[in-house]
N, C-alpha and C positions, 0 to 999 in steps of 0.2 A: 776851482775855476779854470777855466779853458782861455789860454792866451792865444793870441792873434798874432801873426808879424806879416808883414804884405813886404815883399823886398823885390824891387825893381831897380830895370836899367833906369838911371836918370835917376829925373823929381817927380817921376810916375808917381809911384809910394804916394809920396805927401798930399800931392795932387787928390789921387781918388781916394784918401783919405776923407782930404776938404770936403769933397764931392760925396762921400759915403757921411759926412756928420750934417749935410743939408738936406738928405732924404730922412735919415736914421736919426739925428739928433746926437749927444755927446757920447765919444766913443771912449769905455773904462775897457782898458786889459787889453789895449789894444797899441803895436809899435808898428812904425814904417820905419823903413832898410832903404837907403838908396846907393846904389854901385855908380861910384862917378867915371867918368875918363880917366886913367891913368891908374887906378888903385886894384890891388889885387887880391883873387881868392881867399886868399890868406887874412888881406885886412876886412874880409868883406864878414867872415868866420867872427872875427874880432868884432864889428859892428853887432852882428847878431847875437853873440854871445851878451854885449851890453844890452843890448836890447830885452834879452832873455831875464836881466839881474833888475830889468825895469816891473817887472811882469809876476803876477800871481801864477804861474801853470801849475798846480797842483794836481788836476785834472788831466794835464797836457798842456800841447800847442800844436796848433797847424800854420804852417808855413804858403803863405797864399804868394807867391813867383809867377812873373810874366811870361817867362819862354823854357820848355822842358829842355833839357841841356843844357841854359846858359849860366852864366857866373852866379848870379842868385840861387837858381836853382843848385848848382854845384856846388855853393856854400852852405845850404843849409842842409844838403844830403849828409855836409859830413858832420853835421852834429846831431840829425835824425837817427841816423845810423845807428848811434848809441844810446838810443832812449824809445822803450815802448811806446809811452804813449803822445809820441809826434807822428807828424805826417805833413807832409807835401803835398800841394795840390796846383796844379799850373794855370795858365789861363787865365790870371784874375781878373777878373771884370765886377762893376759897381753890384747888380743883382745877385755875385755871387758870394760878395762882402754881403751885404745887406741880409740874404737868407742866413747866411751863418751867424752873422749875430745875431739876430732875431730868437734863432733856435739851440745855440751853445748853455744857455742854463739847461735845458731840459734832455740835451742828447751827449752821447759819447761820442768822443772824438773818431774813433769809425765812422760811426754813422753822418756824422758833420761833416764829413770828407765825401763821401755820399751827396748828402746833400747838395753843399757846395760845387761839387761835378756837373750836378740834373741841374740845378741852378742854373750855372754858364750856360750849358748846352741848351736849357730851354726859354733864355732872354736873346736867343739870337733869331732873328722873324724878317720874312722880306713883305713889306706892304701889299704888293702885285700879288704875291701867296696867297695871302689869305683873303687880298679883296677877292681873288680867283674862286675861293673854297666859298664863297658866300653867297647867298642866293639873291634875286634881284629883292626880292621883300624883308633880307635882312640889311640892305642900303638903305 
């Protein structure tokens, strides 16, 4: 099985957690990380490594982090680092949880790293856009 950990600044995590089990329904194999004020890389390493002994990854894990360069991210780089089949992926937003769960029994954590990318990048949409791209008879 393919584990999950979403590790964000804040109670981000927990948050689009909540938020990800009211579209998705109960979330198995799945942990949130949250990096508070004051604590550091180091303990944030610690967090995830719990996190990691909560977790089936026999498959792997992908590490779903808010902002590329930040303390989450930088914490889980350094336990990626030493294991094939992890992977990091930034950005996280709810449709990009949602795809990945959806589709982690059936694909490798490659390719779910994938996924989850086209995901983010294609739940982001500005109304004025597309009402733009549409013709008056598809109003």
């Amino acid at each position: 099985m393919i584990g999950v950990i979403v590790g964000t600044h804040g109670k981000f995590s927990e948050e689009i957690l909540r938020s990800t089990e009211m579209v998705f329904g109960q979330l198995d194999n799945v942990a949130g990380v949250t990096f508070e004020p004051g604590e550091s890389v180091s303990g944030l390493v610690e967090k995830y490594k719990a996190a990691l002994a909560s977790l089936d990854w026999t498959d792997g894990v992908i590490f779903l982090v808010d902002l590329f360069g930040g303390s989450p991210y930088n914490a889980a780089s350094r336990i990626v680092v030493n294991h094939e089949k992890m992977d990091i992926v930034t950005g996280v937003n709810l449709p990009m949880i949602v795809d990945l769960l959806a589709n982690r029994g059936i694909e490798q954590v490659e390719n779910l790293v994938n996924l989850a990318i086209h995901a983010g990048h294609d739940s982001m949409m500005s109304f004025r856009a597309i009402r733009n791209s549409q013709s008056e008879e598809e109003l």
